[in-house]
N, CA and C of each residue as an Amber inpcrd file, in Angstrom:
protein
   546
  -2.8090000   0.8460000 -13.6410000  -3.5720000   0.8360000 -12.4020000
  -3.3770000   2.1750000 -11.6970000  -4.4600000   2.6110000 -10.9350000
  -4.5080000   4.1850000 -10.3820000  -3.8950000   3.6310000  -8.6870000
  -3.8150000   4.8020000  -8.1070000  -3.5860000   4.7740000  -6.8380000
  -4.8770000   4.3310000  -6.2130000  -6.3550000   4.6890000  -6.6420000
  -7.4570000   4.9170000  -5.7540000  -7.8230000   3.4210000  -5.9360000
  -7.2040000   2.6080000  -6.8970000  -7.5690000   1.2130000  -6.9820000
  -6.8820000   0.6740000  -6.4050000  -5.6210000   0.8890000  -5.9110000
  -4.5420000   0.1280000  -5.0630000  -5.6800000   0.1730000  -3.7180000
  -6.1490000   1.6430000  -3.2990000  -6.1840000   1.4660000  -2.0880000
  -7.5470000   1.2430000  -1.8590000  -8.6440000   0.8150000  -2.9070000
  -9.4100000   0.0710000  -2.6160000  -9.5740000  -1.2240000  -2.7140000
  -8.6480000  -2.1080000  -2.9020000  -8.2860000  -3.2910000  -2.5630000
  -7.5500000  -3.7220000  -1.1230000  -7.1360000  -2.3070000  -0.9960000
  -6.7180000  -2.4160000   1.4630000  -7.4590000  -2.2400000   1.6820000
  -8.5330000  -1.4490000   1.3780000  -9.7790000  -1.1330000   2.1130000
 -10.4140000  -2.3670000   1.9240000 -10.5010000  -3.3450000   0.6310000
 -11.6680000  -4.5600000   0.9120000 -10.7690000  -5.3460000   1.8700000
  -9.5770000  -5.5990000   1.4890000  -8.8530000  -6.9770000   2.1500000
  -7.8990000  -6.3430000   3.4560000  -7.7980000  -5.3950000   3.8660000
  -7.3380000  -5.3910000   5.2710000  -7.9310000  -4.8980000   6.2760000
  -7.9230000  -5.1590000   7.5750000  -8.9510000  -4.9240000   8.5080000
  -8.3190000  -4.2010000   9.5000000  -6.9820000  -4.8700000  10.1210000
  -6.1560000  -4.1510000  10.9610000  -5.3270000  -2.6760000  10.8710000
  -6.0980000  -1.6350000  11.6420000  -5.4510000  -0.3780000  11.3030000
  -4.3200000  -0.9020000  10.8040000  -3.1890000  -0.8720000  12.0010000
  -2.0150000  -1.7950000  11.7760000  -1.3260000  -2.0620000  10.5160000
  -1.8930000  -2.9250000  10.0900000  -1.2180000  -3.3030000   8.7050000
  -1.7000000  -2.3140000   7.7640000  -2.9440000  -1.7090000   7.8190000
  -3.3240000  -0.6990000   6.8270000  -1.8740000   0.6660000   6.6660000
  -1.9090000   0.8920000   8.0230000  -0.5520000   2.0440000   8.4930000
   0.8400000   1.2530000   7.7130000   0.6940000  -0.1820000   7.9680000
   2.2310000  -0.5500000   7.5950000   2.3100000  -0.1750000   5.8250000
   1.0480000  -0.5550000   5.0630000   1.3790000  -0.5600000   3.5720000
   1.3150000   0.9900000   3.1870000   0.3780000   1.6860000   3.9980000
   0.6920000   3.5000000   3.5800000   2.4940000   3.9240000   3.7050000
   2.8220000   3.0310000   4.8730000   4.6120000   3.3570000   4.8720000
   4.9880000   2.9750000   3.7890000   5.0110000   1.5230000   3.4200000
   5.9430000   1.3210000   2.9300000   5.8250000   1.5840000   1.3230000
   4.2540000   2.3750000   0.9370000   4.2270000   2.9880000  -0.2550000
   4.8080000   4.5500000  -0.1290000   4.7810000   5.1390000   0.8200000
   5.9870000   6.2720000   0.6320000   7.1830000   6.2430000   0.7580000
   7.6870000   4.9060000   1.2710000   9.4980000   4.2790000   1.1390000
   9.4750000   4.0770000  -0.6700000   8.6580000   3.2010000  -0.8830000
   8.9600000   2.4960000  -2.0620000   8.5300000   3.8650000  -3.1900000
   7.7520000   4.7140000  -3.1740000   7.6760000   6.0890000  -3.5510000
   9.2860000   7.2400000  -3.9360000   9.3830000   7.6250000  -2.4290000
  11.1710000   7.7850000  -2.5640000  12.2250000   6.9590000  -2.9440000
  12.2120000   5.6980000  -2.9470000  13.6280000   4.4150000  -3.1650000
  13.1570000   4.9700000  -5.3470000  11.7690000   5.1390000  -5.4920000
  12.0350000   5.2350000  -6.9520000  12.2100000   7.0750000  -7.6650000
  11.7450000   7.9430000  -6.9220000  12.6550000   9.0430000  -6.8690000
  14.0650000   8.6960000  -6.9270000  14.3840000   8.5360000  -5.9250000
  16.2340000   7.9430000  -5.8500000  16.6100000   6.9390000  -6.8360000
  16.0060000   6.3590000  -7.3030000  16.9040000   5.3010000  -8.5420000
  16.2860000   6.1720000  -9.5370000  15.2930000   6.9970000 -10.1130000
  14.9570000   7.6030000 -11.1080000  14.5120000   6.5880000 -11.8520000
  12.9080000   6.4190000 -11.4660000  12.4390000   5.1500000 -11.5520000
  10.7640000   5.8460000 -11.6090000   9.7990000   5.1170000 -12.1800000
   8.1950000   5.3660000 -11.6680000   7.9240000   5.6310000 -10.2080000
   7.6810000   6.5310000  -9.7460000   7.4680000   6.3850000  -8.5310000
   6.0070000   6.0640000  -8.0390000   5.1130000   6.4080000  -8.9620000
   4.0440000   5.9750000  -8.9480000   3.7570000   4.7850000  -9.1260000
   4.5090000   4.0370000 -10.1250000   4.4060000   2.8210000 -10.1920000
   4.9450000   2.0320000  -8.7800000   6.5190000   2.2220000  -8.4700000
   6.5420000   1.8260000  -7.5530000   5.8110000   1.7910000  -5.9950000
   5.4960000   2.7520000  -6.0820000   4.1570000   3.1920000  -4.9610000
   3.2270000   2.3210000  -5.1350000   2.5800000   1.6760000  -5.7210000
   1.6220000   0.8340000  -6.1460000   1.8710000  -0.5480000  -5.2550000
   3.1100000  -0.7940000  -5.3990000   4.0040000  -1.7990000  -5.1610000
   4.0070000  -2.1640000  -3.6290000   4.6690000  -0.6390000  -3.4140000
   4.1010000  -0.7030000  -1.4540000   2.9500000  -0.7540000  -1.1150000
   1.8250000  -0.1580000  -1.2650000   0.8730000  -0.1470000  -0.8400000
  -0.3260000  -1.5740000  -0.8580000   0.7040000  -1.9600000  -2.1300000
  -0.5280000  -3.7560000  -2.1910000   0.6490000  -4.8250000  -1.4030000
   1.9330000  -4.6530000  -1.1880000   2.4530000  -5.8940000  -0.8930000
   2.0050000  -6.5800000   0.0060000   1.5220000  -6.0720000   0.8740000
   0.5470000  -7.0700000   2.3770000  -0.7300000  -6.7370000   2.2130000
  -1.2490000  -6.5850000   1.4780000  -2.5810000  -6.6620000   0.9380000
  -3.7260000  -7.4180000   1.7630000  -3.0120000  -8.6650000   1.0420000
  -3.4570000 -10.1380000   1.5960000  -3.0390000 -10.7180000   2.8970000
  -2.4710000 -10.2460000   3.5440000  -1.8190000 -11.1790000   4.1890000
  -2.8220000 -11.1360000   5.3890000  -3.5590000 -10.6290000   6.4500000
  -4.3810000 -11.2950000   6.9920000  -5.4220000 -12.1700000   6.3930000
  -6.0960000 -12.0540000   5.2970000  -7.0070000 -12.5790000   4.4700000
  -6.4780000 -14.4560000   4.1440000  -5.2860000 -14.3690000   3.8500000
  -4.4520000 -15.5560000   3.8250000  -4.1710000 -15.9870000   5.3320000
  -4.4780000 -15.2360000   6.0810000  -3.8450000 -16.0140000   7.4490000
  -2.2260000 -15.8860000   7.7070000  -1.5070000 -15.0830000   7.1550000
  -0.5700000 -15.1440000   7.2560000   0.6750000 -16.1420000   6.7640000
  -0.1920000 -17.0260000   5.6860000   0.2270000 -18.1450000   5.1080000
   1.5580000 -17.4900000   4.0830000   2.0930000 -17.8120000   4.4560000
   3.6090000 -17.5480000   2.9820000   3.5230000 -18.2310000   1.6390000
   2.6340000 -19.3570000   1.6510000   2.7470000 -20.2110000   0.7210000
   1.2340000 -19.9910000  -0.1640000   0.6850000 -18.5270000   0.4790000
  -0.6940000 -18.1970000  -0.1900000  -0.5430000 -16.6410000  -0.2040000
   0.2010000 -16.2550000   0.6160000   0.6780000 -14.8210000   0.5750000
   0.4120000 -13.7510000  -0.7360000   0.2020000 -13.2750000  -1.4290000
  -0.0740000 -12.3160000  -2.6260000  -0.8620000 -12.6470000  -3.3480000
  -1.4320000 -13.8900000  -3.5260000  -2.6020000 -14.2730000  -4.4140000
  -3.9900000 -13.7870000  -4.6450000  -4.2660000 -13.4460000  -3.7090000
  -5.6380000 -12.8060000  -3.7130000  -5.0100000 -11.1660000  -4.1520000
  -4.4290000 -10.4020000  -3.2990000  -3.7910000  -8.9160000  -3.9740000
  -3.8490000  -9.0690000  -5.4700000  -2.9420000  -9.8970000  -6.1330000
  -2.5170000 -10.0920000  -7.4510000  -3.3880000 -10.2050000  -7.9800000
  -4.5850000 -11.3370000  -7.7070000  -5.8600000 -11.6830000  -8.5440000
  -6.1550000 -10.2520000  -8.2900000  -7.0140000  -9.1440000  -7.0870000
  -7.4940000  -8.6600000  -7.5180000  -6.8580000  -7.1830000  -8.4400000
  -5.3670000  -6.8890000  -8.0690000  -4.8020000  -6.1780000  -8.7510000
  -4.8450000  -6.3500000 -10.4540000  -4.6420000  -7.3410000 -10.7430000
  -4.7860000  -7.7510000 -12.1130000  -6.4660000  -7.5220000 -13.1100000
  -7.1010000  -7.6810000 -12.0750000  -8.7230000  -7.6040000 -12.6400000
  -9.0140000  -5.6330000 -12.5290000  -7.8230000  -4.9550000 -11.8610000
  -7.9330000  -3.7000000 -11.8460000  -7.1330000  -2.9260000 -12.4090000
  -6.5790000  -3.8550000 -13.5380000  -5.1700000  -3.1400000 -14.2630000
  -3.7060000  -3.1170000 -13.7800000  -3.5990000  -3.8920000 -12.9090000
  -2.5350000  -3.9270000 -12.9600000  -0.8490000  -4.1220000 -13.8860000
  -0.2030000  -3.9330000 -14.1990000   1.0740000  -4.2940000 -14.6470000
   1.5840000  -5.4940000 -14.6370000   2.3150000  -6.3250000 -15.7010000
   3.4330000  -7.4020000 -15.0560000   4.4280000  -7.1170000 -13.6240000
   4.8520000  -5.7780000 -13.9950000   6.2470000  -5.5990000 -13.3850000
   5.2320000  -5.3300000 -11.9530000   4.6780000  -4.3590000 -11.7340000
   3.3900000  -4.0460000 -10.1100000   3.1350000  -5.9890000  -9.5630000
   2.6870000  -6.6900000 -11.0500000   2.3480000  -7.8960000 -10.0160000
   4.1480000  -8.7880000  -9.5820000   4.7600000  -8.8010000 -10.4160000
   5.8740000  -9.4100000 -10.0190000   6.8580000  -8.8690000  -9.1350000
   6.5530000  -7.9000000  -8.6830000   7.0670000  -7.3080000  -7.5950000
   6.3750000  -7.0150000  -6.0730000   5.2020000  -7.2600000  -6.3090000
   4.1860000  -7.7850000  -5.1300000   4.4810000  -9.0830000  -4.5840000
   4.6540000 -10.2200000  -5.5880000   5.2480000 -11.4030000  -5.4300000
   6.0830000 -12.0890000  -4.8870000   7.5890000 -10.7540000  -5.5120000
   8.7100000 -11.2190000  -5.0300000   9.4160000 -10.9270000  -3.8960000
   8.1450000  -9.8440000  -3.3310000   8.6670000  -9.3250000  -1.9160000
   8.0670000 -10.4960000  -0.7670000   7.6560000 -11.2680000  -1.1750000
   7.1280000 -12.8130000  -0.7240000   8.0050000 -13.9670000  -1.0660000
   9.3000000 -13.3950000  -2.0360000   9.9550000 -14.4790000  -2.1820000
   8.7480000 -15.3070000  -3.0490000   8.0260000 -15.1880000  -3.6280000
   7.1380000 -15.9680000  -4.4080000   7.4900000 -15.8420000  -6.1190000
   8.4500000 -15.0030000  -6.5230000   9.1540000 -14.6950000  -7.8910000
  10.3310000 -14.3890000  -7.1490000  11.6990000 -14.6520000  -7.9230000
  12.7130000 -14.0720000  -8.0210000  12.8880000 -12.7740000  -8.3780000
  13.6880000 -12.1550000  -7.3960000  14.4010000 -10.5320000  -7.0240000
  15.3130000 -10.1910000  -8.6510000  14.2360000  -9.2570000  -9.4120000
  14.9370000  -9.4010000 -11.0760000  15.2230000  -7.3950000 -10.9300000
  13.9190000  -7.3520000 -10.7310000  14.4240000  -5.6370000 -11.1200000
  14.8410000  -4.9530000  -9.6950000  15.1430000  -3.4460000  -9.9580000
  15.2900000  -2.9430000  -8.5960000  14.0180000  -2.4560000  -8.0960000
  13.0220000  -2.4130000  -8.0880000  11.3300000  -2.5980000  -7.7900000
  11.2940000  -3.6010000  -6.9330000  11.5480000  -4.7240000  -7.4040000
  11.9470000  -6.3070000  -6.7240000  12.6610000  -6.0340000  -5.8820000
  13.8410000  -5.4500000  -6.1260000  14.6520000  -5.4830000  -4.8640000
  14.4270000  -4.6410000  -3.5660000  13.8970000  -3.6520000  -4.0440000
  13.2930000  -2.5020000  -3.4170000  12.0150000  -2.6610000  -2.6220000
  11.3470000  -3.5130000  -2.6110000  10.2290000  -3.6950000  -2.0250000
  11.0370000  -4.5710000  -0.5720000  11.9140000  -5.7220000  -1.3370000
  12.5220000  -6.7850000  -0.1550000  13.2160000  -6.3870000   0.5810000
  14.0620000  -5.3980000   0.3940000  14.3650000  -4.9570000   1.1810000
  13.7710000  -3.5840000   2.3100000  12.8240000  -2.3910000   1.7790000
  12.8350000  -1.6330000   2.4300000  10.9890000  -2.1990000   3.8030000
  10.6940000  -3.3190000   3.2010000   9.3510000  -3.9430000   3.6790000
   9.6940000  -3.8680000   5.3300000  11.0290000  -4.2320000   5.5520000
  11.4010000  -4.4090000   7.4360000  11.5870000  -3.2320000   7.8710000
  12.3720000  -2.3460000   6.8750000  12.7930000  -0.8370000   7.7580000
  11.5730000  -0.6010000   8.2080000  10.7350000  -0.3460000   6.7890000
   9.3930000   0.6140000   7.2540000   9.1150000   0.4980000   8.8450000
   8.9620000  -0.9940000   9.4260000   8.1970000  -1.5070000  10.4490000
   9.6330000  -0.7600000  11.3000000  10.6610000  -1.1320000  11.0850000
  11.8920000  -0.5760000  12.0020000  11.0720000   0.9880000  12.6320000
  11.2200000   1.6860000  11.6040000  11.2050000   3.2220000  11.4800000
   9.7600000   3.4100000  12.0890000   9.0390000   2.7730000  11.7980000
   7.9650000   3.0160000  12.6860000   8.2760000   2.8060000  14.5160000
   8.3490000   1.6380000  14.5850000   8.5860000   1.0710000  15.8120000
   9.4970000   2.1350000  17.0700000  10.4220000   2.5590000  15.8030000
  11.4380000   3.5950000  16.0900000  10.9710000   5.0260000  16.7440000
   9.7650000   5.5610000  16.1530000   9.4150000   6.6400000  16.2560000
   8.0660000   6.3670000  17.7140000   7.8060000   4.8990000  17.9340000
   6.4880000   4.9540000  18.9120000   7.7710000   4.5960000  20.3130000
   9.1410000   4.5490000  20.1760000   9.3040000   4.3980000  21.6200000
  10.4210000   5.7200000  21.3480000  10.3940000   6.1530000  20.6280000
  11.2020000   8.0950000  20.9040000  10.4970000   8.7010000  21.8940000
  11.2640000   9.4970000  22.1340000  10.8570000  10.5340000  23.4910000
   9.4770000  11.2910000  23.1060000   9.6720000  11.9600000  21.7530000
   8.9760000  12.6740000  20.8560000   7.4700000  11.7680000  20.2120000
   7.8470000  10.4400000  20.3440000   7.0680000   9.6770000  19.5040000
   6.3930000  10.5760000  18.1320000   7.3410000  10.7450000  17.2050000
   7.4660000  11.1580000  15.9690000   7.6850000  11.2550000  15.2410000
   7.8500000  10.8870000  13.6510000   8.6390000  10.5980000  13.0500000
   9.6730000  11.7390000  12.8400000   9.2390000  12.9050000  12.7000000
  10.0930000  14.1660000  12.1690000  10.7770000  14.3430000  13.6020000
  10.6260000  13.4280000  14.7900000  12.1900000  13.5060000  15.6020000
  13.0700000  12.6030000  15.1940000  12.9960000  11.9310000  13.9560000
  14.2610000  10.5540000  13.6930000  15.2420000  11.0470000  13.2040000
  16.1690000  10.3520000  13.5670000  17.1940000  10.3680000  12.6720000
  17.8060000   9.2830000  12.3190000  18.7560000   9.1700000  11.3790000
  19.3040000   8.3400000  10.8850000  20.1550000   7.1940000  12.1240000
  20.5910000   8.0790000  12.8780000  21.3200000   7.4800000  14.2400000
  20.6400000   6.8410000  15.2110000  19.4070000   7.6570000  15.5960000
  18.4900000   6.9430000  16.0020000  17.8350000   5.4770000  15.5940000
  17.7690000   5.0960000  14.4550000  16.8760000   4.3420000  13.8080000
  18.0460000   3.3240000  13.7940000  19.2160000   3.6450000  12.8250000
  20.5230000   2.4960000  12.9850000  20.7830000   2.0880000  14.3010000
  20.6500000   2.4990000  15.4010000  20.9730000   2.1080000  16.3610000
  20.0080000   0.8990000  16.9040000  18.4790000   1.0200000  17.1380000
  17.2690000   0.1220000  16.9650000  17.4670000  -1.3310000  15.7770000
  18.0620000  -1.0840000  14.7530000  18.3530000  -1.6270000  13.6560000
  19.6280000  -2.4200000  13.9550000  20.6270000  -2.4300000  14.8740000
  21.6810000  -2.8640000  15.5840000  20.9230000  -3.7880000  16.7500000
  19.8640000  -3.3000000  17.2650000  19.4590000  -4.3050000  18.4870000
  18.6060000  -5.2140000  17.9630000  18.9180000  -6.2200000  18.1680000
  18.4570000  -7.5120000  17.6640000  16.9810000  -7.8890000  18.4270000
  16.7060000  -7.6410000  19.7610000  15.5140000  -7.6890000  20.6530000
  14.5950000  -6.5390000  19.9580000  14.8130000  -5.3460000  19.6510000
  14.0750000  -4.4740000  19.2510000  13.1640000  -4.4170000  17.5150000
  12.3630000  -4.5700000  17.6390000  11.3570000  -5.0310000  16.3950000
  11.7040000  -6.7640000  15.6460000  12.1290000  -7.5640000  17.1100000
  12.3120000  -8.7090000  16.8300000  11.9350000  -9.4770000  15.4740000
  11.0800000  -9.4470000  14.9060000  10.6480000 -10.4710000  13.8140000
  10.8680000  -9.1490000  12.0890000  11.4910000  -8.2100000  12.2660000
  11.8370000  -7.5890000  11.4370000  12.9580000  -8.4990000  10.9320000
  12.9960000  -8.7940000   9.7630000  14.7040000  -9.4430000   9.1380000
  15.7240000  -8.4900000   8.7480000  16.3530000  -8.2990000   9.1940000
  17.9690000  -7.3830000   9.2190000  18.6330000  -8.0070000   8.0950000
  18.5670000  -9.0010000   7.5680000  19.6140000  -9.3250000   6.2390000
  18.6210000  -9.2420000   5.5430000  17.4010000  -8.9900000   4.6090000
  16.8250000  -8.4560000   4.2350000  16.5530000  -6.9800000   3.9120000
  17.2120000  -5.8450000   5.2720000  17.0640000  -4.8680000   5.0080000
  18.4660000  -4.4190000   4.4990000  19.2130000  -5.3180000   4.8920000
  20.8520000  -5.6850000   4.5540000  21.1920000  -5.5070000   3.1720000
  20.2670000  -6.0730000   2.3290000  20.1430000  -6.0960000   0.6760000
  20.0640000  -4.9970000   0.4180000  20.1630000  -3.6400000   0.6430000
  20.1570000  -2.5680000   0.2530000  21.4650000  -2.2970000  -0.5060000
  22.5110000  -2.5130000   0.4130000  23.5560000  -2.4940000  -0.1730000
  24.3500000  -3.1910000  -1.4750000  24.1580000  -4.1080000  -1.3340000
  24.3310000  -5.2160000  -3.0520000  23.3150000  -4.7920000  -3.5620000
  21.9530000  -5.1670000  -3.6270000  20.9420000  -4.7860000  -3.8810000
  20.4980000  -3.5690000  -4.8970000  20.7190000  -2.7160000  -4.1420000
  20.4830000  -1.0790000  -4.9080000  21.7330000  -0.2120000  -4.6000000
  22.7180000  -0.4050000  -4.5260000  23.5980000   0.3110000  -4.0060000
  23.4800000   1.3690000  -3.5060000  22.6150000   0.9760000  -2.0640000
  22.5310000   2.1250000  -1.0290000  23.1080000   1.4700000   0.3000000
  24.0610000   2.7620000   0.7730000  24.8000000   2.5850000   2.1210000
  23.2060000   2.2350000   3.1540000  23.2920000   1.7290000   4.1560000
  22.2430000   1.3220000   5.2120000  21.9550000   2.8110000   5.5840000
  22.9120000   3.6030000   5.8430000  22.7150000   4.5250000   6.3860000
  21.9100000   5.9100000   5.2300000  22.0900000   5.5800000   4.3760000
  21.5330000   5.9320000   3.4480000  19.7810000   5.5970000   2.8650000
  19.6230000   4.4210000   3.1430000  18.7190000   3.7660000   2.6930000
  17.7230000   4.1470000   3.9580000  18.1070000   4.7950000   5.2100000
  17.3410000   4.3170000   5.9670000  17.0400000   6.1700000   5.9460000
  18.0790000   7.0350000   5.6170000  17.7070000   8.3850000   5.4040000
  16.6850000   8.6320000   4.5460000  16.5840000   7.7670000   3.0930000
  15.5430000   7.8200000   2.5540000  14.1580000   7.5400000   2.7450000
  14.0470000   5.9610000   4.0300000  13.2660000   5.6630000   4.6270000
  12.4100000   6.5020000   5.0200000  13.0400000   7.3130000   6.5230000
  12.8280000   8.3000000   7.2610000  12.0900000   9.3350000   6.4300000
  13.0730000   9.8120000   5.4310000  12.0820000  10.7210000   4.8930000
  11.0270000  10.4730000   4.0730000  10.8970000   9.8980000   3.5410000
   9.2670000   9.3550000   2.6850000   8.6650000   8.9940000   4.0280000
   8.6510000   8.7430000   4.9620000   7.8730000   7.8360000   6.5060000
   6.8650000   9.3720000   6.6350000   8.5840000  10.0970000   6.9970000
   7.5910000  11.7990000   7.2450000   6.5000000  12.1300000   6.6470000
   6.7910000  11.8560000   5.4010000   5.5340000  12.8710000   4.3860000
   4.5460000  12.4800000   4.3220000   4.5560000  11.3870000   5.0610000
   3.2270000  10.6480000   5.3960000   2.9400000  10.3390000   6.8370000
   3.3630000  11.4690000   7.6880000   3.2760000  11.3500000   9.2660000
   1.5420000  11.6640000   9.4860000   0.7580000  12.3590000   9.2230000
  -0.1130000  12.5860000   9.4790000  -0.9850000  11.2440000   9.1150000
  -0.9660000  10.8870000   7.9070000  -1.7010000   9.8190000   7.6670000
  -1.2430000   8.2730000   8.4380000   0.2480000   8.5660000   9.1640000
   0.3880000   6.9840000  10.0190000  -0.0560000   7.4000000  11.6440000
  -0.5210000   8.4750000  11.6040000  -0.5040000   9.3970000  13.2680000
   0.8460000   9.5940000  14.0710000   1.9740000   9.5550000  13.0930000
   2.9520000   9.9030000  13.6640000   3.6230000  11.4090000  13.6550000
């Protein structure tokens, strides 16, 4: 599967800038997390960019969550490993590879690191830092419905320190500041 097919399947099935911005993040997290494991990064990129695909289209349903992505990823070439890792960041397959793991966990930072950069002084991403962002990531009121033991899995997970994981964050977020308007 190409990139230009990933992202014409957000373009049919998502409507909300919003979520469109959230899956461009979290395909340049999941981009760098496979740089850093020395991994497809393209492939994994694929990965971010369809995981919420569906999810207004579903209504936000968990228990319908990736189905439509998957159907149409699959009719566009997709991979086993691209669809079972779309899946399992839904908890809809079990967490097998680090792709899998990598999606479940870095899916909350992204929104962290965003959130992070629209109440900075700078509102920017290339003002973050690692301190900045852990600290937001410590307040439990701040990006409330983000899951923190989820982004927690980094550490068992892929054996990345938080503080680490979230440096990598940050920087894949950047390289795509223009395209989130940050």
């Amino acid at each position: 599967m190409r990139r230009e097919d990933a992202l014409a399947i957000v373009d049919e099935l998502v409507q909300s800038p919003n979520i469109k911005k959230h899956c461009l993040a979290v395909e340049a997290f999941m981009r760098g997390l496979g740089r850093r494991c020395g991994e497809d990064e393209d492939e994994w990129g694929l990965v971010g960019l369809l995981h919420d695909a569906d999810y207004e289209v579903t209504e936000k349903d968990l228990a319908r969550h990736t189905d439509i992505t998957v159907e149409r990823a699959l009719a566009r070439g997709a991979g086993p490993r691209v669809v079972h890792a779309i899946r399992a960041h839904a908890l809809r397959e079990p967490l097998e590879s680090a792709m899998d793991k990598a999606i479940y966990a870095c899916d909350n930072l992204a929104g962290i690191i965003i959130a992070a950069a629209l109440v900075h002084p700078e509102r920017k991403l290339a003002a973050l830092t690692p301190d900045f962002v852990l600290k937001r990531v410590k307040e439990k009121s701040f990006a409330r419905s983000a899951n923190r033991e989820e982004i927690l899995t980094c550490e068992e997970n892929l054996g990345l320190t938080l503080e680490e994981f979230t440096r990598i964050g940050i920087a894949s977020l950047q390289s795509v500041a223009d395209e989130l308007g940050l």
